[in-house]
C-alpha positions as CSV (number, residue, x, y, z in Angstrom):
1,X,171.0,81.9,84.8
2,X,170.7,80.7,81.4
3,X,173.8,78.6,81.3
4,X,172.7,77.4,84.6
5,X,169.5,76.3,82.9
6,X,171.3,74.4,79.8
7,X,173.8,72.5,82.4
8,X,170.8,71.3,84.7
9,X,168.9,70.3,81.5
10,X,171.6,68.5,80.0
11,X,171.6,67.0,83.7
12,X,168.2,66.0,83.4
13,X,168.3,64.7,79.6
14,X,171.3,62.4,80.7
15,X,169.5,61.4,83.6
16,X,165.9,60.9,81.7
17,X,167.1,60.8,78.4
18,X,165.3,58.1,77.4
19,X,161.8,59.6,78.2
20,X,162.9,63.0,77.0
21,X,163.3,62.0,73.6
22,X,160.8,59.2,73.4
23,X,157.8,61.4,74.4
24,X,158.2,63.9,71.0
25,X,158.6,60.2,69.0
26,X,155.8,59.2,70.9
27,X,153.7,62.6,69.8
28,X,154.8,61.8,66.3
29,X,153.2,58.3,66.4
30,X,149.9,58.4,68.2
31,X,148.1,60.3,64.9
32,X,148.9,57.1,63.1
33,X,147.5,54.4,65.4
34,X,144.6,56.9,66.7
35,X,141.5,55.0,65.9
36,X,138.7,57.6,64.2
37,X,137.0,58.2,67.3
38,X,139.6,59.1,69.8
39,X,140.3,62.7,71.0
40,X,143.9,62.8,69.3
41,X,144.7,67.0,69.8
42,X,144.0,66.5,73.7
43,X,145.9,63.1,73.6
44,X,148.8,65.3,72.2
45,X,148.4,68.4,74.5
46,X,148.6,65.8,77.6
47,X,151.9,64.8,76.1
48,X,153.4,67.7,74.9
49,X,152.6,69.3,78.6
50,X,153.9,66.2,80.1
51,X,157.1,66.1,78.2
52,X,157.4,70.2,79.2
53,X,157.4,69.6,82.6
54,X,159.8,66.7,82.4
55,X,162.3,68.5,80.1
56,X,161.6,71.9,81.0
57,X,160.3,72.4,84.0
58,X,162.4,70.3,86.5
59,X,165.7,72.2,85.2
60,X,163.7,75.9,86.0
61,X,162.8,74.6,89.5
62,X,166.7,73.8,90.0
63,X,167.4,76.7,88.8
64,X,165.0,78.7,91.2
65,X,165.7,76.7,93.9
66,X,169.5,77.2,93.4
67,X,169.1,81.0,92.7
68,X,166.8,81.7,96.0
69,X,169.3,79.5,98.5
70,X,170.0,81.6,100.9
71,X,173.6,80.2,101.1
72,X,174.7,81.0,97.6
73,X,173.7,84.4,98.1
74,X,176.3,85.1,99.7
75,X,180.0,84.4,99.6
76,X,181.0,80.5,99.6
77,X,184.2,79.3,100.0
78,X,185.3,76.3,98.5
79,X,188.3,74.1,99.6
80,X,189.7,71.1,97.4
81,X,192.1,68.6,98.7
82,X,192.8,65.0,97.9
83,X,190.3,63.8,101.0
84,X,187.5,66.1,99.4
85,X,186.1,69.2,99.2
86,X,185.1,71.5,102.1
87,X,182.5,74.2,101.8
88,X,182.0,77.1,104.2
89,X,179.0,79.2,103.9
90,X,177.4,81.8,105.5
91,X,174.5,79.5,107.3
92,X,176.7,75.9,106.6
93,X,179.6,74.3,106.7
94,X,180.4,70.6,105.3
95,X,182.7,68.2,104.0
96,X,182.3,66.0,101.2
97,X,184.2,62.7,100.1
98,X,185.1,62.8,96.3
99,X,183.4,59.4,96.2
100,X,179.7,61.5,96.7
101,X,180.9,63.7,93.6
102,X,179.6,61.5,90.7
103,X,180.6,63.5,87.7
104,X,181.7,67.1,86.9
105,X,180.6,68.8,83.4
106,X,182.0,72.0,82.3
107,X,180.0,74.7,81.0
108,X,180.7,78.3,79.3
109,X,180.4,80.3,83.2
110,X,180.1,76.8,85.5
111,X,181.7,73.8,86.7
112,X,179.1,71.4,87.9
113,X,179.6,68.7,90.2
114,X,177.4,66.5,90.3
115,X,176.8,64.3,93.7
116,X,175.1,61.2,94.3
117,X,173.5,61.2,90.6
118,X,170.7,63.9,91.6
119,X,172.2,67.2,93.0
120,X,174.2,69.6,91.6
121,X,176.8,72.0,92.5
122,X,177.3,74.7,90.4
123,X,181.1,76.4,90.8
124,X,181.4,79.9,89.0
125,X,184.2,80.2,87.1
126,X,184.3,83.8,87.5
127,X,185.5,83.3,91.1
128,X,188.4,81.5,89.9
129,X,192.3,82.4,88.7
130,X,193.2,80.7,85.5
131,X,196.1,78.9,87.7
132,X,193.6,77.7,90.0
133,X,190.7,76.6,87.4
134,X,193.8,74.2,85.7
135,X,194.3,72.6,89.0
136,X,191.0,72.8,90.0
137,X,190.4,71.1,86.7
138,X,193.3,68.2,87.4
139,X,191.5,67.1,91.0
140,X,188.3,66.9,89.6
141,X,190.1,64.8,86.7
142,X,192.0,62.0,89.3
143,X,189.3,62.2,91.8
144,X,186.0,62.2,90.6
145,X,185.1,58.4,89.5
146,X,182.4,58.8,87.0
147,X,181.9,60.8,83.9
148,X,184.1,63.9,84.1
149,X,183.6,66.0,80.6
150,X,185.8,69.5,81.2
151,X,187.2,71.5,78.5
C-alpha cells in the first residue's frame, strides 16, 4: 500500500506540481508581508491544511478507493496486444486503446499506467514472470505515447 501511495503522489505532484510546491514557498513568505495586525498562525494552518489535503490526501483517497474496489479484490487478468490491452475481471470486462494509456511509471512492486491524464492502473509485479515483465516492459515502451519512465 505504501508504494501505491508514493506512485499516486508522484502522480499527483506531476499533475499539480506547481501548487504542491508553491504552497510551502507560499507558507514561507506570508510572515514577511503579514502586516502587524493580521492573524498570521491561522493564515498558515489554512495553508498548511490546504496544501495536506492537496499533496496528501487525494493520493490516500486513490489509494482507498483502489484498495476497496471490489474488482481488484479478486483475480484480474490482463491481456496486452499491439491493439491494446484487455482486462477481465470478476464484475467487468473492457478493452482499452493504447492511445487512452497516457504514460506508464515504474515503481519498486507496481507498474502504473496511467490513462487519460487522471486514472491510474496499478499492475503488480508480483503477478508477473521476469520473461513476461521484459516484454511487458517493451509494449508499454512502443505503444504508450507520452511519458513512459520504466526501469
Amino acid at each position: 500500500m505504501s508504494d501505491l501511495f508514493q506512485a499516486l503522489f508522484r502522480v499527483e505532484l506531476g499533475k499539480r506540481g506547481l501548487l504542491i510546491v508553491g504552497i510551502p514557498l507560499l507558507m514561507i513568505a506570508v510572515p514577511f508581508v503579514a502586516n502587524p495586525g493580521d492573524n498570521v498562525p491561522l493564515g498558515l494552518t489554512m495553508i498548511g491544511a490546504f496544501w495536506g489535503v492537496l499533496a496528501l490526501g487525494l493520493p490516500y483517497l486513490g489509494v482507498r478507493a483502489a484498495m476497496k474496489n471490489p474488482n481488484f479484490s479478486h483475480e484480474v487478468q490482463y491481456t496486452f496486444s499491439g491493439a491494446g490491452i484487455d482486462i477481465v475481471a470478476e464484475h467487468s470486462n473492457s478493452h482499452m486503446d493504447w492511445t487512452l494509456v497516457t504514460g506508464a511509471r515504474e515503481t519498486k512492486n507496481f507498474i502504473l499506467l496511467i490513462v487519460i491524464r487522471s486514472t491510474v492502473l496499478p499492475l503488480p509485479k508480483r503477478c508477473f514472470q521476469a520473461g513476461d515483465l521484459d516484454r511487458i516492459k517493451e509494449m508499454l515502451r512502443s505503444g504508450v505515447a507520452g511519458k513512459v519512465k520504466l526501469k
